[in-house]
C-alpha positions as CSV (number, residue, x, y, z in Angstrom):
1,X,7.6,-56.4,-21.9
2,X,8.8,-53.2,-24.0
3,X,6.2,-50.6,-24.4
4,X,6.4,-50.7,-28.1
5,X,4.9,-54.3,-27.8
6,X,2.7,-53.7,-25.5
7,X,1.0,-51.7,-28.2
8,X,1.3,-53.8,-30.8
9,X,0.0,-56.9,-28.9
10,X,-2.9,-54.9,-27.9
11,X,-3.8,-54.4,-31.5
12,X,-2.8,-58.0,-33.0
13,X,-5.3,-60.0,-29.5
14,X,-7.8,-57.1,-30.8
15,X,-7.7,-56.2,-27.0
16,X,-7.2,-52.2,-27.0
17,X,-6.0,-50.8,-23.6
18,X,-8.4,-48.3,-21.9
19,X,-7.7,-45.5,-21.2
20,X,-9.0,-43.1,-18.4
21,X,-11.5,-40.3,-19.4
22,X,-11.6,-36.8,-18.4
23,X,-9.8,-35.0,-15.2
24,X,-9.9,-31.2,-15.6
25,X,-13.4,-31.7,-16.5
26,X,-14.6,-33.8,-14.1
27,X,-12.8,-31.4,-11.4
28,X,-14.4,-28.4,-12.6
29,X,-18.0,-30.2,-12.4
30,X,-16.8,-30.8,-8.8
31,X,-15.7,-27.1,-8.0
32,X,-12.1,-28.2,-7.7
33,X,-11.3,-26.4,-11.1
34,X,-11.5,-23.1,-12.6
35,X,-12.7,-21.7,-16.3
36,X,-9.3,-19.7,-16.3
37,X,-6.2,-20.3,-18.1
38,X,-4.6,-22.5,-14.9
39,X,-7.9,-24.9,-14.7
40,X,-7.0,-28.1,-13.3
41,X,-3.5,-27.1,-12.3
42,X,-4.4,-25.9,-9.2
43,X,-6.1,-28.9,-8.2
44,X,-2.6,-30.9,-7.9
45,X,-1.8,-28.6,-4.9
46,X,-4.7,-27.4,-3.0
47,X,-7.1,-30.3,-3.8
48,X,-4.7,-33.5,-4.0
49,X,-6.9,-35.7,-2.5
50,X,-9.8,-34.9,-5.2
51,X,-6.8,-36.2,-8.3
52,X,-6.0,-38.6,-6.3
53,X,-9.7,-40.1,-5.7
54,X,-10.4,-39.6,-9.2
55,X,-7.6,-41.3,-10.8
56,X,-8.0,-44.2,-8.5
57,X,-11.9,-44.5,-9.5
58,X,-10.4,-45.2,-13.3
59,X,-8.1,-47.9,-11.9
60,X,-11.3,-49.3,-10.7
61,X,-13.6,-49.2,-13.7
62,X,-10.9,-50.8,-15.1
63,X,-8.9,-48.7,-16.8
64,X,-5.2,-49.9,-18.1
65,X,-3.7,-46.3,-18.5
66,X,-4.2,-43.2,-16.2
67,X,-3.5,-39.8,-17.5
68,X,-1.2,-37.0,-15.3
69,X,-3.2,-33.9,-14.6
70,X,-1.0,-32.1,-16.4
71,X,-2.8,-30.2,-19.0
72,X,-2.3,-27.3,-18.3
73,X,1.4,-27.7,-16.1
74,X,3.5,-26.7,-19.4
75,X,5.8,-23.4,-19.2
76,X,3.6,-21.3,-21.3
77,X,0.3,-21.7,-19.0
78,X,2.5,-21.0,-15.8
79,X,4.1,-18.4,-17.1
80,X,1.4,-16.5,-17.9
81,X,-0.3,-16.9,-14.7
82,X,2.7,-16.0,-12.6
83,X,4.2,-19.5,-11.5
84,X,7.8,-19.5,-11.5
85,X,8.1,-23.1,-9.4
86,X,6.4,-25.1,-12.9
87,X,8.3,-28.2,-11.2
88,X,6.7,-28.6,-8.1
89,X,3.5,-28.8,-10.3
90,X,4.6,-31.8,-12.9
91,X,6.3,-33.2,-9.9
92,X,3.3,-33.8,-7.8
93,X,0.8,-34.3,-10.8
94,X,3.2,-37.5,-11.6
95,X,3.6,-38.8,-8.3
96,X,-0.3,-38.3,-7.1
97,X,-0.3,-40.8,-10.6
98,X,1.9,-43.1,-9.5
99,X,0.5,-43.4,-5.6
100,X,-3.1,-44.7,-7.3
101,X,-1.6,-46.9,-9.6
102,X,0.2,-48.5,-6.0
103,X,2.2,-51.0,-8.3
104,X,-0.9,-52.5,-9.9
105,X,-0.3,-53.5,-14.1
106,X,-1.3,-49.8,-14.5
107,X,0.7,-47.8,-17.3
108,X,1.1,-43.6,-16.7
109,X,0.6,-41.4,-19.7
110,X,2.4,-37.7,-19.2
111,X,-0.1,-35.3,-20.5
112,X,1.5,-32.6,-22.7
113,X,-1.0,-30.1,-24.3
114,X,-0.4,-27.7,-26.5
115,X,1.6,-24.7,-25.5
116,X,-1.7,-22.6,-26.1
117,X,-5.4,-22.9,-26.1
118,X,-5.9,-26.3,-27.5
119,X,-8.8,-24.6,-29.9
120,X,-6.2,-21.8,-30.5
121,X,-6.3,-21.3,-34.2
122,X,-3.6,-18.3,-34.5
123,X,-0.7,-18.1,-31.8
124,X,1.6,-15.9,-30.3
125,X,4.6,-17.7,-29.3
126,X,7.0,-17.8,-31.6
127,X,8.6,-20.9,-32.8
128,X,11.6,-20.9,-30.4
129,X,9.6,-20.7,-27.3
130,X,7.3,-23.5,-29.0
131,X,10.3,-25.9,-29.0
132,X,11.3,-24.4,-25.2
133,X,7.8,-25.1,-23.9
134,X,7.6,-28.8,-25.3
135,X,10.8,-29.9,-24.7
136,X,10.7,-28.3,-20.7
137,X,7.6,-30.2,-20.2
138,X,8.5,-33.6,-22.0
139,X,11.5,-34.0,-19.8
140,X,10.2,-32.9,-16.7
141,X,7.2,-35.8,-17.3
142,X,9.9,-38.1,-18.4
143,X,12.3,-37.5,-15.6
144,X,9.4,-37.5,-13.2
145,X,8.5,-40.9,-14.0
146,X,5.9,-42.0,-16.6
147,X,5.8,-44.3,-18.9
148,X,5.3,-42.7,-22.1
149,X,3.8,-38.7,-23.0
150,X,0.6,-38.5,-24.2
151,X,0.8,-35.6,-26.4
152,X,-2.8,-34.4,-26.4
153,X,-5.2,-32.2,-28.8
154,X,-2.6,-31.5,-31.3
155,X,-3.4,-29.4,-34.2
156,X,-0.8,-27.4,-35.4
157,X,1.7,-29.3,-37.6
158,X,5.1,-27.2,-36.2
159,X,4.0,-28.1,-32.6
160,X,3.4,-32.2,-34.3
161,X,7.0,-32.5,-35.8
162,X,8.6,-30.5,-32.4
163,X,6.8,-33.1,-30.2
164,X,8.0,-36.2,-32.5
165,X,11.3,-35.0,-33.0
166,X,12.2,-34.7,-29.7
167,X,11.0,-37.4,-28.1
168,X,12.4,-39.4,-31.2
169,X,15.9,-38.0,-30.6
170,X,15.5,-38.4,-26.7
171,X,13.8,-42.3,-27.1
172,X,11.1,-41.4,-24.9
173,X,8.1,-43.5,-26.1
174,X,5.3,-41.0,-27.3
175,X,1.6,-40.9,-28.3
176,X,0.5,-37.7,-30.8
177,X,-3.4,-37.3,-30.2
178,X,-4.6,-34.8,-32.7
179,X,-7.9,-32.6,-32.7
180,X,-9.0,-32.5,-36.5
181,X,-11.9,-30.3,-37.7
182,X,-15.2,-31.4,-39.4
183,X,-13.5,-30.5,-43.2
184,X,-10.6,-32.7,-41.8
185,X,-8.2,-30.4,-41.7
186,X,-6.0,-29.2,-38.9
187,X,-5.8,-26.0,-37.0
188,X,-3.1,-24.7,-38.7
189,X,-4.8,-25.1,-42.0
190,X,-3.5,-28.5,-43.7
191,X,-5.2,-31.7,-44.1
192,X,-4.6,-33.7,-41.2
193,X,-2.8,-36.1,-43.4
194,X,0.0,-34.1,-43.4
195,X,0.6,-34.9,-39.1
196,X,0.2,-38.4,-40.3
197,X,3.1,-38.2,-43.0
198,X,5.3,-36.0,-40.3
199,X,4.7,-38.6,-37.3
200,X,5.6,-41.5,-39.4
201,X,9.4,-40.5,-39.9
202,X,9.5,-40.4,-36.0
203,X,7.7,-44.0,-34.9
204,X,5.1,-42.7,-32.2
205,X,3.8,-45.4,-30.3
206,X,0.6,-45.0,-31.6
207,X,-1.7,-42.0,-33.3
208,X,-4.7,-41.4,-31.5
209,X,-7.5,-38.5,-31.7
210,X,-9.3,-36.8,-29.1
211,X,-11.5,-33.8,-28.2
212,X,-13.4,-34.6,-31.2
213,X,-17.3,-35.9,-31.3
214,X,-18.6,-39.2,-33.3
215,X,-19.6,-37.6,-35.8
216,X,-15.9,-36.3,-37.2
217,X,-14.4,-39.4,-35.9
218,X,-16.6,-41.0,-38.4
219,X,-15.3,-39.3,-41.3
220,X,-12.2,-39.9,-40.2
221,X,-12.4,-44.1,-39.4
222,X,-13.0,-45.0,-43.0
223,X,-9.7,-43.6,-43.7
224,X,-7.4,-45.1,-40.8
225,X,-5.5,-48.1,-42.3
226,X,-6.4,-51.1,-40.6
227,X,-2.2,-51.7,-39.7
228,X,-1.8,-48.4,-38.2
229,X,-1.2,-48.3,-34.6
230,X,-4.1,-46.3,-33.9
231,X,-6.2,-45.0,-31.1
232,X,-9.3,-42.5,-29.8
233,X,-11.4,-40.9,-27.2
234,X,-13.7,-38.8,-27.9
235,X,-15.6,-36.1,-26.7
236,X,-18.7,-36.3,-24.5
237,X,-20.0,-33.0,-24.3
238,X,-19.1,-29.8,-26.8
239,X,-17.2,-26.9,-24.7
240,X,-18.1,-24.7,-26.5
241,X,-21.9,-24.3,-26.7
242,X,-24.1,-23.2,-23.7
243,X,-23.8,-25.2,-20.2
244,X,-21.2,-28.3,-22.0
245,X,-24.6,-29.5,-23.9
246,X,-24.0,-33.3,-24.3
247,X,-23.5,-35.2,-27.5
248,X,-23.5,-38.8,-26.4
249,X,-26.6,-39.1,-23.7
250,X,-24.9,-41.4,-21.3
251,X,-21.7,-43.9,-20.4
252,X,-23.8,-46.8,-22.4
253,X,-24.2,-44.9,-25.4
254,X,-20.5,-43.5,-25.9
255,X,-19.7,-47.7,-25.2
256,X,-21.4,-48.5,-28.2
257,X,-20.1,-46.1,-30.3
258,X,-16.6,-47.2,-29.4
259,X,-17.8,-50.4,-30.0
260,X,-18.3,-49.5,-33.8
261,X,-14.4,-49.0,-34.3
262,X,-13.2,-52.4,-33.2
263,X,-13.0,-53.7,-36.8
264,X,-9.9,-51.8,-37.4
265,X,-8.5,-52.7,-34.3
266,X,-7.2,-50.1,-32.2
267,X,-4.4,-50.2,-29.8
268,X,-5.8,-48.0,-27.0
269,X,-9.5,-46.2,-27.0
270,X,-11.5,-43.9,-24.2
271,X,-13.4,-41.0,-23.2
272,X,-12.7,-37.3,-23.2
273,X,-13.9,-34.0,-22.4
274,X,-17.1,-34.6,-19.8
275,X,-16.7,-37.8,-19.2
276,X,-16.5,-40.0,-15.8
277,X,-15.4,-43.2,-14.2
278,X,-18.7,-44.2,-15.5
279,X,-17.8,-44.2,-19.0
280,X,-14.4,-46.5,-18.3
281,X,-16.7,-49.1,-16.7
282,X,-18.7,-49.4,-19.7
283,X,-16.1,-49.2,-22.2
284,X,-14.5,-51.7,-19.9
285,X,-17.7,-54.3,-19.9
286,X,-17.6,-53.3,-23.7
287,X,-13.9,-54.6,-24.3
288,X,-14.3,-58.0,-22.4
289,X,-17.4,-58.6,-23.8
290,X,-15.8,-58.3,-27.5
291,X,-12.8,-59.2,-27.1
């Protein structure tokens, strides 16, 4: 089946595929990942065996789409830290991927960030080297292997239209996930309207949202039309106040609050930023329960 319908399907049998939760989280909770501008990245080489477990405990709570550590594997972040070999990296982040999924019904999403600090407000690169670092890294994902890029915590609207473009032009099947602010704007200043005018002249697979807590998502639901191919995962815990406070309690919580967005149908939904396997179980129990 095309992946274009396995999206749509997913929304018309109001079955959403699950999606994983957190990596470069859940790795630095477990020592295998640094608070520096690499993170994660390291964790593909040195700690293998760590990704590997982790994306396989996904696959086991049930999860229909596992996520590439590759967050922080784009041009600009190895760049800056010295890396010249930035293949090698996507490379083995796509293929440590591919050996959990072992050729179950298991789809790969390519993780592309943004070429800064996802919370980065004003940047430094200049447009050029925006379109360099995105297209560099969609390829590399695409050539590697996965099924579609998951273009993840997008919020400035130049980066939005570079992303669709090319992987319009290219046909590479896409996701745009955007981080909107409480006043529902974007980083980059405009009403997050705006991303959803620009993505719709380039047919994403779907528009999600992440990095955000319940309580913007909920400003933003009533406004989602209930024919959009649409998705979200949210955050668990805020990284930006003192020790990752939590906002949702626990894995059972977060499943009801999901749980509240079925109405309009989403195509894919699951768990971000300080979440765990846990929290794909019970969105999984969730799903078959109400579905």
């Amino acid at each position: 089946m095309q992946l274009e319908n396995i999206f749509r399907d997913a929304k018309k049998k109001r079955r959403p595929l699950l999606l994983d939760g957190a990596m470069g989280s859940l790795l630095e909770s477990r020592k295998f990942a640094k608070k520096d501008l690499l993170w994660s990245t390291r964790a593909n080489i040195i700690s293998s065996p760590e990704v590997l477990k982790i994306h396989k405990a996904y696959i086991k709570a049930g999860a229909d789409i596992i996520t590439t550590n590759t967050f922080r594997t784009n041009p600009s972040t190895l760049e800056k830290s010295g890396i010249s070999k930035k293949e090698n990296y996507i490379r083995t982040a796509v293929d440590l991927a591919k050996e959990a999924s072992e050729n179950r019904n298991v789809l790969i999403a390519g993780s592309n960030p943004p070429a800064e600090d996802c919370y980065q407000r004003n940047r430094t690169l200049s447009k050029k080297k925006l379109e360099l670092n995105h297209h560099y890294h969609i390829t590399n994902l695409w050539n590697c292997g996965v099924h579609f890029i998951l273009n993840e915590t997008q919020s400035h609207l130049d980066e939005i239209e570079i992303i669709a473009k090319y992987c319009s032009v290219n046909q590479i099947p896409f996701v745009v996930s955007l981080y909107v602010l409480p006043d529902l704007t974007l980083l980059s200043g405009e009403n997050f309207f705006k991303a959803l005018e620009v993505l719709n002249d380039y047919s994403p697979l779907a528009i999600s949202y992440n990095c955000i807590d319940s309580k913007t998502f909920s400003l933003v639901y009533p406004i989602i039309c209930k024919s959009t191919l649409w998705g979200a995962y949210l955050i668990v815990f805020d990284s930006k106040k003192k020790n990752n406070s939590r906002i949702t309690p626990s894995a059972i919580e977060y499943s009801e609050i999901t749980k509240r967005y079925l109405p309009k149908n989403p195509c894919l939904v699951g768990s971000c930023c300080g979440s765990s396997p846990l929290f794909t179980k019970y969105l999984r129990k969730m799903i078959d329960a109400n579905t």
